[in-house]
C-alpha positions in Angstrom: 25.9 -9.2 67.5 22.3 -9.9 66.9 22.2 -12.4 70.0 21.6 -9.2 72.2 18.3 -8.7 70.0 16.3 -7.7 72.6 18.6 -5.6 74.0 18.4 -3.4 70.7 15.0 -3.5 70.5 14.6 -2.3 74.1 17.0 0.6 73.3 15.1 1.5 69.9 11.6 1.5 71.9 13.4 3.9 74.0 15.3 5.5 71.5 12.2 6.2 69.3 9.9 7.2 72.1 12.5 10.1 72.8 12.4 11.2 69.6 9.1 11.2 69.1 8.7 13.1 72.6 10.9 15.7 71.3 8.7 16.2 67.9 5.7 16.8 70.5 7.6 19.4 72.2 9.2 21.4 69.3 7.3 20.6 66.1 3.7 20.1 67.4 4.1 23.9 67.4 3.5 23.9 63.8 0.7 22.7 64.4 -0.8 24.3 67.2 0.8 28.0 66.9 -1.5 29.7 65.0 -4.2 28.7 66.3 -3.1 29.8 69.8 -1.1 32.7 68.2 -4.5 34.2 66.8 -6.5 33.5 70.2 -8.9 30.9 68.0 -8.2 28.2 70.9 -6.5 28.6 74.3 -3.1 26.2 75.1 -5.4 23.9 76.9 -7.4 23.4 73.8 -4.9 23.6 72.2 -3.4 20.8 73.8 -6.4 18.1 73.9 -6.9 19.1 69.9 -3.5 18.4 69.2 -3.6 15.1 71.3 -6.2 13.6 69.5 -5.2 14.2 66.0 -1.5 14.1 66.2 -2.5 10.6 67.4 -4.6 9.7 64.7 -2.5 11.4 62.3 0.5 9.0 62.9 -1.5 6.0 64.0 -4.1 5.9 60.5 -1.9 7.6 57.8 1.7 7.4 58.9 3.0 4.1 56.9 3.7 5.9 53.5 6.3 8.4 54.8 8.0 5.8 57.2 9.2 3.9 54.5 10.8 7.2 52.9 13.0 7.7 56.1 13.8 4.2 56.9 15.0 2.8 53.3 15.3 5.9 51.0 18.4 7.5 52.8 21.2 4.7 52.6 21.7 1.9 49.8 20.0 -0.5 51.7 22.1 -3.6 49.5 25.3 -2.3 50.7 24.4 -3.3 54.1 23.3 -6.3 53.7 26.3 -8.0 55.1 26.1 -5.4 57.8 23.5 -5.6 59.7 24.6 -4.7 63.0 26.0 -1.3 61.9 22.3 -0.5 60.5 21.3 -1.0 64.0 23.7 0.7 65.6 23.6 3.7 63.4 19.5 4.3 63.4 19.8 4.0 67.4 22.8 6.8 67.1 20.4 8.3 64.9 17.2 8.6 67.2 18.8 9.4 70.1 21.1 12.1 68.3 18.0 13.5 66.8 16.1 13.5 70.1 19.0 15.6 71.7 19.2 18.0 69.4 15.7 18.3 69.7 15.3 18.6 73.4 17.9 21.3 73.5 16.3 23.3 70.5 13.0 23.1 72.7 14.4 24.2 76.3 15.9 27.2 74.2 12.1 27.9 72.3 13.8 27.4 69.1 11.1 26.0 66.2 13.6 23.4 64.3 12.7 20.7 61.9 12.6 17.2 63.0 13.3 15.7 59.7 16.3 18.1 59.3 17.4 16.2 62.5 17.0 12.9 61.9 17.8 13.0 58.2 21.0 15.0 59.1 22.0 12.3 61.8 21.1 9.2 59.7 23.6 10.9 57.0 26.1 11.9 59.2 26.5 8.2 61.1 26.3 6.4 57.1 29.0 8.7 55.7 31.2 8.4 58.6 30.3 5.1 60.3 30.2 2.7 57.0 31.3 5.1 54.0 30.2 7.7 51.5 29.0 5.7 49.0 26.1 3.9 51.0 24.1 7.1 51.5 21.3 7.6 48.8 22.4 11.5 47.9 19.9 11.6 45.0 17.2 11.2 47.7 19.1 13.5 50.2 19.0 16.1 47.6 15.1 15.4 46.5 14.5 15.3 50.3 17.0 18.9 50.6 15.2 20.2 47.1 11.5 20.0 49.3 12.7 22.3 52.3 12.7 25.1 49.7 9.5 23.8 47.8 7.4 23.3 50.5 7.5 27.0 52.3 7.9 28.0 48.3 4.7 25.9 48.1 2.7 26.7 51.2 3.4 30.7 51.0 2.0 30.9 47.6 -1.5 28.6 48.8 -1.4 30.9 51.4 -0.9 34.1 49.9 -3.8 32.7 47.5 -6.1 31.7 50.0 -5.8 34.8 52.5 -6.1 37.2 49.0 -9.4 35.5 48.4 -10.8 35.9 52.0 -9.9 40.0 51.5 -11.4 39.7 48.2 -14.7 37.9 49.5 -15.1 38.8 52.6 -12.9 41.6 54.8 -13.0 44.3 51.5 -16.6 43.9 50.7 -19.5 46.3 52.3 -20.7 43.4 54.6 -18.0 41.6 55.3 -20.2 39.8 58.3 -22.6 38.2 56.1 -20.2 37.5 53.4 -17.8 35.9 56.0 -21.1 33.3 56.8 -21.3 33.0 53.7 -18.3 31.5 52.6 -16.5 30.4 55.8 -18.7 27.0 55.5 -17.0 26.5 51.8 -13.3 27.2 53.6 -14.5 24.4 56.2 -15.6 22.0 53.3 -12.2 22.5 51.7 -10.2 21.8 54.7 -11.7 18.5 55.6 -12.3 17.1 52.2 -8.6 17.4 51.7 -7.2 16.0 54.6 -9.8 13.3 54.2 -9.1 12.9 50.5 -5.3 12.3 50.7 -5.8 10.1 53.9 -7.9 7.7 52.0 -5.9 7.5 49.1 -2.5 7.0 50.4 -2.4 6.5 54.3 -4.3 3.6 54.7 -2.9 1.0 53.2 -0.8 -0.7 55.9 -4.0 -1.0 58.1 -5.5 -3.2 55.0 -8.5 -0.8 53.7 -8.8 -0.3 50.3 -11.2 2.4 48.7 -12.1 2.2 44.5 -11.7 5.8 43.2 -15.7 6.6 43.5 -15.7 5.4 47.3 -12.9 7.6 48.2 -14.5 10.9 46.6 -18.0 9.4 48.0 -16.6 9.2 51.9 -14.2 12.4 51.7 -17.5 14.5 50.3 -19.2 12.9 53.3 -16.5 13.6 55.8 -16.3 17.2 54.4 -19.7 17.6 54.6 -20.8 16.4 58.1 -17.6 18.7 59.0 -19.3 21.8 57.7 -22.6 21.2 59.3 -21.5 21.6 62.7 -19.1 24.3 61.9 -22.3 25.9 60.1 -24.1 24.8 63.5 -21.8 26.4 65.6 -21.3 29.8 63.6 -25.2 29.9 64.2 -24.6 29.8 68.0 -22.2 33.0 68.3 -23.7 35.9 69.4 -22.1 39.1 67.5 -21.5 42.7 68.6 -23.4 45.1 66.3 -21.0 48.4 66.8 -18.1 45.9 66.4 -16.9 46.2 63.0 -17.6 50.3 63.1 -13.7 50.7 63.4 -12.6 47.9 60.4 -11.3 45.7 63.0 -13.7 42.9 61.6 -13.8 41.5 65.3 -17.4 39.8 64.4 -16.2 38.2 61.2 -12.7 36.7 62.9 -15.3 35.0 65.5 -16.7 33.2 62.5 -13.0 32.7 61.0 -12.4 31.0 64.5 -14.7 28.4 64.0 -13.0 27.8 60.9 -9.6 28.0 62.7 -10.7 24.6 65.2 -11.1 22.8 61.9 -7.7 23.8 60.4 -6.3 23.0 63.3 -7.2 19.9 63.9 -6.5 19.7 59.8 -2.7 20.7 60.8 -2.5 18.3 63.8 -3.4 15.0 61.7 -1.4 16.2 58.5 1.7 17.1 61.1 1.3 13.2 62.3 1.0 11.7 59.5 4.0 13.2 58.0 6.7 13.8 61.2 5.6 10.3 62.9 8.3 9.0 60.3 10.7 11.0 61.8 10.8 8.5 65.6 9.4 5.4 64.0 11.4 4.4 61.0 14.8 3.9 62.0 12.8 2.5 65.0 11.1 0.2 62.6 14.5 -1.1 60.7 15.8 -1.7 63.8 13.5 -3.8 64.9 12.9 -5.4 61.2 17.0 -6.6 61.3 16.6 -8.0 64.8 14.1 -10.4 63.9 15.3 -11.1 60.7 19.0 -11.0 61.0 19.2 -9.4 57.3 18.4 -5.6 56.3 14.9 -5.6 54.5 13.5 -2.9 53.4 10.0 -4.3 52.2 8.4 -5.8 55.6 5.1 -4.0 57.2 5.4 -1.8 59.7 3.8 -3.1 62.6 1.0 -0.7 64.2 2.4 -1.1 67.5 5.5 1.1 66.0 2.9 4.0 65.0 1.0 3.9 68.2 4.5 3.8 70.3 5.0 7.4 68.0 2.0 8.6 68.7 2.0 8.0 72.3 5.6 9.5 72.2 4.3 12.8 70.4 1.1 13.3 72.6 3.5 12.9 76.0 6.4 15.6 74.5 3.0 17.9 73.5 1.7 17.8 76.9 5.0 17.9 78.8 7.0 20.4 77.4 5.3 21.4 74.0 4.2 25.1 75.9 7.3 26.7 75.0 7.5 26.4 71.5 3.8 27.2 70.8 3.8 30.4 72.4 6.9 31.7 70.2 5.4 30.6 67.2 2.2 31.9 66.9 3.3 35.6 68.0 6.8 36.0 66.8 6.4 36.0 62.7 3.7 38.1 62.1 0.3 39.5 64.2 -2.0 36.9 63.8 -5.8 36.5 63.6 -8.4 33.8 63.2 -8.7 34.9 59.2 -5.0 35.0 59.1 -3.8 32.0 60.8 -6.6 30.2 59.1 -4.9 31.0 55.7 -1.4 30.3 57.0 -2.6 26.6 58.7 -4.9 25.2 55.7 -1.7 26.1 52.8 0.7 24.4 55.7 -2.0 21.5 56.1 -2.5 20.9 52.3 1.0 20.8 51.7 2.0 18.5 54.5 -1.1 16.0 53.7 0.1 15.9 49.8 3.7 15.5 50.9 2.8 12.5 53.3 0.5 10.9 50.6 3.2 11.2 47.9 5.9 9.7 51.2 7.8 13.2 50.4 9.2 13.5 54.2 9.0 17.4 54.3 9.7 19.8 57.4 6.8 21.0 58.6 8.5 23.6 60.4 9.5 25.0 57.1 5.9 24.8 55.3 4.4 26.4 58.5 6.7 29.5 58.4 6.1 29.4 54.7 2.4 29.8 55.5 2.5 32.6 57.9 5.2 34.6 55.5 2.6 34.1 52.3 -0.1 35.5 54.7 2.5 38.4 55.8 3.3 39.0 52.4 -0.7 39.2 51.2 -0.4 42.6 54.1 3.0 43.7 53.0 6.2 42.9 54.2 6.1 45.5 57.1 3.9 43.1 58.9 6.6 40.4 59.0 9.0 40.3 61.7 12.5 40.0 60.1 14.6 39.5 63.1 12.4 36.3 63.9 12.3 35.2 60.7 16.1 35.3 60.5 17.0 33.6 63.7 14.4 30.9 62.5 16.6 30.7 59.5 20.1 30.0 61.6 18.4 27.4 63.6 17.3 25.7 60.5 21.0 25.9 58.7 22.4 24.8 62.4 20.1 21.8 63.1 21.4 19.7 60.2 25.3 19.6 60.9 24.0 19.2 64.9 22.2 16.3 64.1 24.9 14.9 62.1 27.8 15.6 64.5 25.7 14.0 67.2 24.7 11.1 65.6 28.4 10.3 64.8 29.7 10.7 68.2 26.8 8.2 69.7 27.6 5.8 67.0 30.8 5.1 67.8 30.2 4.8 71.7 27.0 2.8 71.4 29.2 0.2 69.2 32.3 0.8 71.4 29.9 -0.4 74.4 27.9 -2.5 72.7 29.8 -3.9 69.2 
């Protein structure tokens, strides 16, 4: 079978690419659809923000989780006398995930991406090879974290937007208190995303950091980061008679500085963590081809991450719109204090998650986010009927992926086999 090796890898490339374009349409959302959602950025910034750090999200700190998704769902030593049905089950994989994906976006539904591929890797093992190869104690660890993470990221968020009421919008000036402590809100964000980068997402590019030169650089980062948000709070001009009515409309200008940094926060942690998604079953099949055995230690080449990132950035630009405007008005009203609360709790979670190569949904910490903020107003400010339909497109995108990969299994190795 493996004489047609670059045949498969031809097919994986384009396998992968489609599945990381459909990530860029649907799940980039996540990323981008508070910020838009709260009028902190337009699309089109939007957009080039989300370009660049989705990019550099997948590309610098997307090895850890890759490895989660390509060996941790199957029994890797079952297979070894196999190989061909790895292949032809993480092709059926990608492009069953990438369908289900595409027709999730066309429809504006906010899904999650590892739901689909995990659900499809499962679905072809069980069915295409047998029961016993898939790796259920990880399944259910992986199943366990769609409930921890929003569990996780509402409760940060809840936190974090109860402290901005407590420090800022209830106090007798909340303009100066919002200068105040906005620049610690920007430290915070960027010495996180920094912090967990440098410990765990940079190994496969060969930089090591002792302990003292990882807290010595993220400081740093975190620090430059805050002076030009500090810079460019300086340059707003604000409305005196604005706040007259408690609609806080000069302090949310300050909060949406704060909101470009969480953003771009969101957009690195999102491809650092959903790269994985396109790219490792992309990876194994390219690792059997040239091998001819199923090995689940060998590097992940950086041409893998940058064919994801590319992938991402294209589905983003292309078709991403649809998604991003549902989000970020549908849950809950947003603002710049709000969907700054809701992005950092969804950033910090996904950034821990990829360090730790926990492949969560990022769909799921998001909503989780914006609830927790919702909640901190009460739950009249959450929109139920959203919420729920979220909810059935969640429970459905499992089984799809699943079903789908199973059907394309058996004709890719009925054409192919």
């Amino acid at each position: 079978m493996l004489e047609y090796g670059v045949v498969f890898i031809i097919l994986a490339c384009v396998f992968g690419f489609f599945m990381a374009w459909g990530i860029g349409a649907n799940d980039v959302a996540n990323a981008m659809g508070t910020s838009v959602g709260s009028k902190a950025v337009t699309l089109r910034q939007a957009v080039i923000i989300a370009a660049i750090f989705e990019f550099a999200g997948a590309w610098l700190a997307g090895g850890e989780v890759t490895q989660t998704i390509r060996s941790g769902m199957m029994d890797a030593d079952l297979l070894a006398d196999s190989p061909d049905l790895l292949v032809f089950g993480m092709l059926a994989s990608l492009l069953a995930a990438g369908t289900w994906l595409l027709i999730a976006s066309h429809f504006g539904w906010p899904v999650s991406t590892t739901h689909s591929i995990v659900g499809a890797i499962v679905g072809f093992a069980a069915v295409g090879i047998g029961v016993e190869v898939v790796e259920w104690s990880n399944v259910g660890r992986i199943a366990m974290s769609w409930v921890v993470s929003p569990l996780m990221a509402g409760t940060i968020a809840f936190a974090l937007f109860r402290s901005v009421q407590i420090l800022i919008l209830d106090t007798p000036d909340p303009l100066a208190n919002a200068k105040r402590f906005v620049p610690a809100y920007i430290f915070l964000a960027a010495f996180i995303t920094a912090m967990v980068t440098l410990l765990k997402g940079l190994t496969h590019l060969g930089l090591q950091f002792t302990t003292f030169e990882t807290y010595a650089i993220a400081i740093g980062i975190g620090v430059v980061v805050t002076a030009f948000g500090v810079h460019a709070i300086r340059r707003l001009r604000f409305d005196p008679d604005a706040d007259r009515d408690f609609h806080f409309s000069n302090v949310e200008k300050v909060f949406g500085v704060l909101m470009l940094v969480t953003a771009c926060a969101m957009a690195f942690a999102h491809g650092s963590n959903d790269v994985a998604n396109a790219v490792g079953p992309l990876a194994a099949v390219v690792s059997v081809v040239q091998t001819g055995a199923v090995d689940v230690q060998t590097v992940m080449p950086i041409w893998i991450l940058i064919l994801g990132g590319v992938g991402i950035v294209v589905g983003l630009v292309t078709y991403g719109h649809k998604v991003i405007a549902t989000v970020g008005t549908g849950i809950t009203q947003l603002t710049p204090s709000r969907g700054f609360a809701a992005t950092l709790a969804a950033a910090i979670t996904v950034v821990l998650a990829s360090g730790t190569g926990l492949p969560i949904s990022t769909t799921h910490t998001l909503v989780g986010g914006v609830l927790g903020v919702g909640m901190a107003r009460g739950i009249a400010a959450i929109n139920m009927g959203v919420v729920r339909t979220i909810f059935l497109s969640w429970i459905v995108t499992l089984p799809a992926g699943a079903i789908l990969a199973i059907l394309y299994f058996f004709v890719l190795r009925g054409i192919l086999g």
